[in-house]
C-alpha positions as CSV (number, residue, x, y, z in Angstrom):
1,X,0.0,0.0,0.0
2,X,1.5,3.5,-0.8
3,X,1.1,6.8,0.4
4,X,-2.0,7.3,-2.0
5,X,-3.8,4.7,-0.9
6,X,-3.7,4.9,2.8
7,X,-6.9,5.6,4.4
8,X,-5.4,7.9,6.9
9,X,-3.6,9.7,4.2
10,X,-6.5,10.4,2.3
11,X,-8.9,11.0,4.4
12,X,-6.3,13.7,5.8
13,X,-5.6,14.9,2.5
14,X,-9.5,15.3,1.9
15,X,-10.8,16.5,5.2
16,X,-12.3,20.1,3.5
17,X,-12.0,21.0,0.2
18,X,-8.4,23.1,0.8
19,X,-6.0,20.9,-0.6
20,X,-8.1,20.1,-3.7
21,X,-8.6,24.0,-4.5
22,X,-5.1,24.5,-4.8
23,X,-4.2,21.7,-7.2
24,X,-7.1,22.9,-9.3
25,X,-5.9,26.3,-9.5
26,X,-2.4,25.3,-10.5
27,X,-4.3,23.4,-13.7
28,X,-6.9,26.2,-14.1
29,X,-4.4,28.7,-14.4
30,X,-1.4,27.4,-16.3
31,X,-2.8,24.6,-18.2
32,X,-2.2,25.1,-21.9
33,X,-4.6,23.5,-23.4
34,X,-7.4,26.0,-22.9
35,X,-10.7,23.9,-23.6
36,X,-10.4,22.6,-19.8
37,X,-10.3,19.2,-18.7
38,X,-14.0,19.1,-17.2
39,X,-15.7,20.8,-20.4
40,X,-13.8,17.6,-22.3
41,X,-15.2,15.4,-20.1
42,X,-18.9,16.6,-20.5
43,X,-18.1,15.7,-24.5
44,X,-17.7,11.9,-23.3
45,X,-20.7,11.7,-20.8
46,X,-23.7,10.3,-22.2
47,X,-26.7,11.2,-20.2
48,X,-30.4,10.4,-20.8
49,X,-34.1,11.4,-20.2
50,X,-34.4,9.5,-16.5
51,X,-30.7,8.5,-15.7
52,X,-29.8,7.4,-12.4
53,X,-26.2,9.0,-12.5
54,X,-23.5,8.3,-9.5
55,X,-20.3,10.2,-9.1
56,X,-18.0,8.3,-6.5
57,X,-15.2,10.6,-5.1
58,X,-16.6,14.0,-5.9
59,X,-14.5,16.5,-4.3
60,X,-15.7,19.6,-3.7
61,X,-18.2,19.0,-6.8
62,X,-16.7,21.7,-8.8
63,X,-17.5,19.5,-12.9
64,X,-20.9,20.1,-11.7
65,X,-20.8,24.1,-11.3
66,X,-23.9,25.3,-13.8
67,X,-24.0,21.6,-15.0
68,X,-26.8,20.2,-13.1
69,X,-29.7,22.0,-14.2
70,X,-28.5,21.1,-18.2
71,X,-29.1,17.4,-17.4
72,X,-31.6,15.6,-19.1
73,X,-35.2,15.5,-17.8
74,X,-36.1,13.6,-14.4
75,X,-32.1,12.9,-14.2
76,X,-31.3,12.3,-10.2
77,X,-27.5,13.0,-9.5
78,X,-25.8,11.6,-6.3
79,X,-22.8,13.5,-5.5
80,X,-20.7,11.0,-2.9
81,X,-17.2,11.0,-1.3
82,X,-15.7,9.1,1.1
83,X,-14.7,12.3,3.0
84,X,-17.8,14.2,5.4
85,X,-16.3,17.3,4.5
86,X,-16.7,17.3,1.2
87,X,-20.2,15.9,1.0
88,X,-21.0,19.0,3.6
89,X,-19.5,21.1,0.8
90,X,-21.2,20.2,-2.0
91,X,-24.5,19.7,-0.1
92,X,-23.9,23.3,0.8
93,X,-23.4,24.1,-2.7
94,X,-26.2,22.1,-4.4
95,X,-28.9,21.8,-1.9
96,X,-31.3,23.4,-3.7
97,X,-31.0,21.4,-6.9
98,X,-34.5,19.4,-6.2
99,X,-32.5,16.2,-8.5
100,X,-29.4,16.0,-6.2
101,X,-28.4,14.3,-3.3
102,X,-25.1,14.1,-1.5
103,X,-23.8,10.5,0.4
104,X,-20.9,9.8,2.4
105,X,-19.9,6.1,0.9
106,X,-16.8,3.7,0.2
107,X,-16.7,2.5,-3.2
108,X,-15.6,-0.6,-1.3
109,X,-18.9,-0.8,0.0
110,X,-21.7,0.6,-1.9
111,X,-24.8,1.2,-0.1
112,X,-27.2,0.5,-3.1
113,X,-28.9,-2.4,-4.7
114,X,-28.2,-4.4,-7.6
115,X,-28.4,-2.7,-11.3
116,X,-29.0,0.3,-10.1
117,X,-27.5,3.4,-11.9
118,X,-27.3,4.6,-15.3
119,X,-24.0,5.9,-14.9
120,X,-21.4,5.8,-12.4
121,X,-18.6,8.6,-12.5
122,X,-15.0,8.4,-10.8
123,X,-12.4,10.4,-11.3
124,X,-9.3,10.7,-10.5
125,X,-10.2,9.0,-7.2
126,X,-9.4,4.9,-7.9
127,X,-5.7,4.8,-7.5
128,X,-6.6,6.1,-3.8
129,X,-8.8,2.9,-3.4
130,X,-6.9,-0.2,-1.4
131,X,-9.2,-2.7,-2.8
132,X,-9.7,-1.8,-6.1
133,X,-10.8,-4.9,-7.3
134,X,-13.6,-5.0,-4.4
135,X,-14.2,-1.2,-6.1
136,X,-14.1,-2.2,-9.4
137,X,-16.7,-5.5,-8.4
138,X,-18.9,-3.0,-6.3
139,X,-19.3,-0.3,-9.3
140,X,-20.1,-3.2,-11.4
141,X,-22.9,-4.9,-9.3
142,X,-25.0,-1.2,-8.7
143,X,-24.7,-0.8,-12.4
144,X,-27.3,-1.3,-14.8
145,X,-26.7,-3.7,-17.9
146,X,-26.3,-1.5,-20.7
147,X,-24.9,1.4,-18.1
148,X,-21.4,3.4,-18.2
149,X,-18.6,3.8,-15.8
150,X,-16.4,7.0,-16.8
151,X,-13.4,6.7,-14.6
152,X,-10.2,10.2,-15.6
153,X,-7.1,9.1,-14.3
154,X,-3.2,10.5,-14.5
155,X,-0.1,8.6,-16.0
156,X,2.9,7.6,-14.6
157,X,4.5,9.7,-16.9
158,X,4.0,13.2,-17.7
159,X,4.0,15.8,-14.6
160,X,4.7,12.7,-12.3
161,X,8.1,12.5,-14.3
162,X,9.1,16.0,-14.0
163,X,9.0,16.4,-10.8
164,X,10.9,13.3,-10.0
165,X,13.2,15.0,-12.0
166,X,13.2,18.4,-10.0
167,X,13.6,16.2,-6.3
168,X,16.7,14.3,-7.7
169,X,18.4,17.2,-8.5
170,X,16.8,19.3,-5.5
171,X,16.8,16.4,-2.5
172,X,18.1,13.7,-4.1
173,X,17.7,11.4,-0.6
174,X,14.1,12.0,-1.4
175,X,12.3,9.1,-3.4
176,X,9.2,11.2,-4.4
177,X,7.4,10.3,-7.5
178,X,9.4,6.6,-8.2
179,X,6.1,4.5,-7.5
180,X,4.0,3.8,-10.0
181,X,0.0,4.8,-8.9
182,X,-2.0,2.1,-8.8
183,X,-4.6,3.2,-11.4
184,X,-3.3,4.9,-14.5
185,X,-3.7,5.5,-18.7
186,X,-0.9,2.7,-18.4
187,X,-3.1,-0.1,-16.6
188,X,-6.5,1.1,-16.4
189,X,-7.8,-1.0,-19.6
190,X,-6.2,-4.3,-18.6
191,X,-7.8,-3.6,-14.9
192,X,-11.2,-2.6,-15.9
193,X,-12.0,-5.5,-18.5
194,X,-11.8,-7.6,-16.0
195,X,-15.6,-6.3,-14.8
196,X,-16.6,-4.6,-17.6
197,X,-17.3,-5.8,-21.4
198,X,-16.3,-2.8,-23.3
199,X,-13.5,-0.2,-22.1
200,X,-12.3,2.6,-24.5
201,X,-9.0,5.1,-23.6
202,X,-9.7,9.0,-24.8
203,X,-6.5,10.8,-23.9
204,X,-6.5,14.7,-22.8
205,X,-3.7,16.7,-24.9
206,X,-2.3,19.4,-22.4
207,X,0.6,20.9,-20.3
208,X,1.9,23.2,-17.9
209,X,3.1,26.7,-18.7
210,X,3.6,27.7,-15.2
211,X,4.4,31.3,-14.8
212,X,4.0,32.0,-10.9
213,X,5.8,29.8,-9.5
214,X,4.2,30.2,-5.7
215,X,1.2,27.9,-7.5
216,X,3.6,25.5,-8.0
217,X,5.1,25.5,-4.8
218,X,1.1,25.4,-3.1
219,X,0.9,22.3,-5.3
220,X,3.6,20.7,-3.7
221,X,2.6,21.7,-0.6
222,X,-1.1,20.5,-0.9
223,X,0.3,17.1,-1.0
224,X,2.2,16.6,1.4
225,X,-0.5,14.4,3.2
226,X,-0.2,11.3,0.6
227,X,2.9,12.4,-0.9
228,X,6.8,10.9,0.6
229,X,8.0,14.3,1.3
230,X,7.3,17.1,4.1
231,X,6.8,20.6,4.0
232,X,10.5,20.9,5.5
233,X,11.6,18.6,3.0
234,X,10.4,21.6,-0.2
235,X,13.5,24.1,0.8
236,X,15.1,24.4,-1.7
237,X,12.4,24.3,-4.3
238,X,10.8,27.5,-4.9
239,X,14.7,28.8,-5.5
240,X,15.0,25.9,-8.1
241,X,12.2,27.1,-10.1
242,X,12.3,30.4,-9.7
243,X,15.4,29.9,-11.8
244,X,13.7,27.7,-14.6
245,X,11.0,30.6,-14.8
246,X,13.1,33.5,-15.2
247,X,15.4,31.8,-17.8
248,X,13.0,30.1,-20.2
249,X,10.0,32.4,-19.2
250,X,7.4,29.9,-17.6
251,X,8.0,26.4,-16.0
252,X,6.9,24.2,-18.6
253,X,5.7,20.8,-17.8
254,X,4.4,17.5,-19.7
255,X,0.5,16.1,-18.3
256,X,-0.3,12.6,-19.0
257,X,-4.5,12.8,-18.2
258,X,-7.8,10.9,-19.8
259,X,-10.6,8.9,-19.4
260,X,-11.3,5.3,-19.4
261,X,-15.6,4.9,-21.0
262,X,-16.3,1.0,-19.7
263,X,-19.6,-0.3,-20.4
264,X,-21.3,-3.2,-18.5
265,X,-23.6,-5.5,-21.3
């Protein structure tokens, strides 16, 4: 079990919606691909008249910001997270959508019956899971036959591989960003058709032009809780690229990002 994956970690990391605000701003700001990764995902999703949609790990709910009233009619949306604090949030934020509700679940453990969602929606949340095939099994049984699971994931390449970079040559006794996550663009197909009967890869084009590099840094720092490295451990850092910025003009920085589309027949 890594860092990413241990309960404590993450529910630490996700206690209130702090950390995840910072990481979004760092791709909101700087990414350069200037579509966004969330309206690209709402390309993929296929809703219907009368879908029972489930998102599993939803954050702070931010995909569904003036989203949820452009659903299909008699849609119900169930916004869940394994964290209290972020259900609190986006109940706070959606409550008075009459065709949401917001759960505290485990995707270990899914408190609903058999076949039955439309769709099921996790992002960027399974390579947190410690079971993932009991997730993978549970996301099957609630959903319907003929029903999609849209699971977005990183790479192990990409920005993973930069900054692995950056911590050799910063704090090389540091071993930050060597293991591989356990779901990725790299494994997720192989994983996923073991429960599912159809699984298609889309891969998000973009990168990082970074040209504050405080965001950066905040990035870094917003980690820490499922991350090998301390806040004491990031001297050094801002002073490293501080210097990358001011001699090429932006920190620029590979993304490896997309979304796995499995259907269940």
């Amino acid at each position: 079990m890594s860092m990413m994956d241990k309960v404590e970690n993450v529910k630490e990391q996700y206690r209130d919606g702090n950390n995840l605000a910072k990481r979004t701003n760092l791709h909101v700001k700087h990414s350069t691909n200037k579509q966004g990764f969330v309206p690209w995902l709402f390309e993929k999703y296929e809703f219907s008249k009368g879908d029972r949609i489930l998102e599993i790990g939803c954050g702070n709910g931010t995909q569904w910001e003036n989203r949820i009233h452009l659903l299909p009619e008699d849609c119900t949306l169930v916004l869940s997270d394994f964290s209290e604090g972020m259900v609190k949030v986006v109940w706070e934020k959606y409550s008075g959508q009459k065709n949401m509700l917001a759960q505290k679940l485990d995707i270990q453990n899914i408190p609903f019956p058999d076949n039955c969602f439309d769709v099921i929606v996790a992002n960027h949340m399974l390579y947190h899971v410690p079971d993932l095939p009991k997730a993978l099994s549970e996301v099957k049984r609630v959903l319907k036959n003929g029903g999609k699971f849209y699971a977005a994931t990183n790479g192990n390449g990409g920005m993973r591989t930069y900054l692995r970079d950056a911590f050799k040559e910063v704090n090389p006794d540091l071993k930050s960003f060597t293991k591989d996550i356990s779901f990725t663009l790299q494994n997720g197909q192989s994983l996923l058709i073991e429960y599912f009967d159809d699984v298609q890869r889309y891969d998000y084009e973009d990168s990082l032009s970074i040209t504050e590099t405080q965001d950066l840094i905040d990035w870094l720092k917003s980690t820490v809780t499922i991350a090998t490295y301390a806040d004491s451990d990031l001297n050094g850092f801002y002073e490293y690229f501080e210097a990358i910025r001011q001699k090429e003009g932006a920190i620029n920085i590979p993304k490896e990002a997309g979304l796995f589309v499995s259907t269940k027949v």
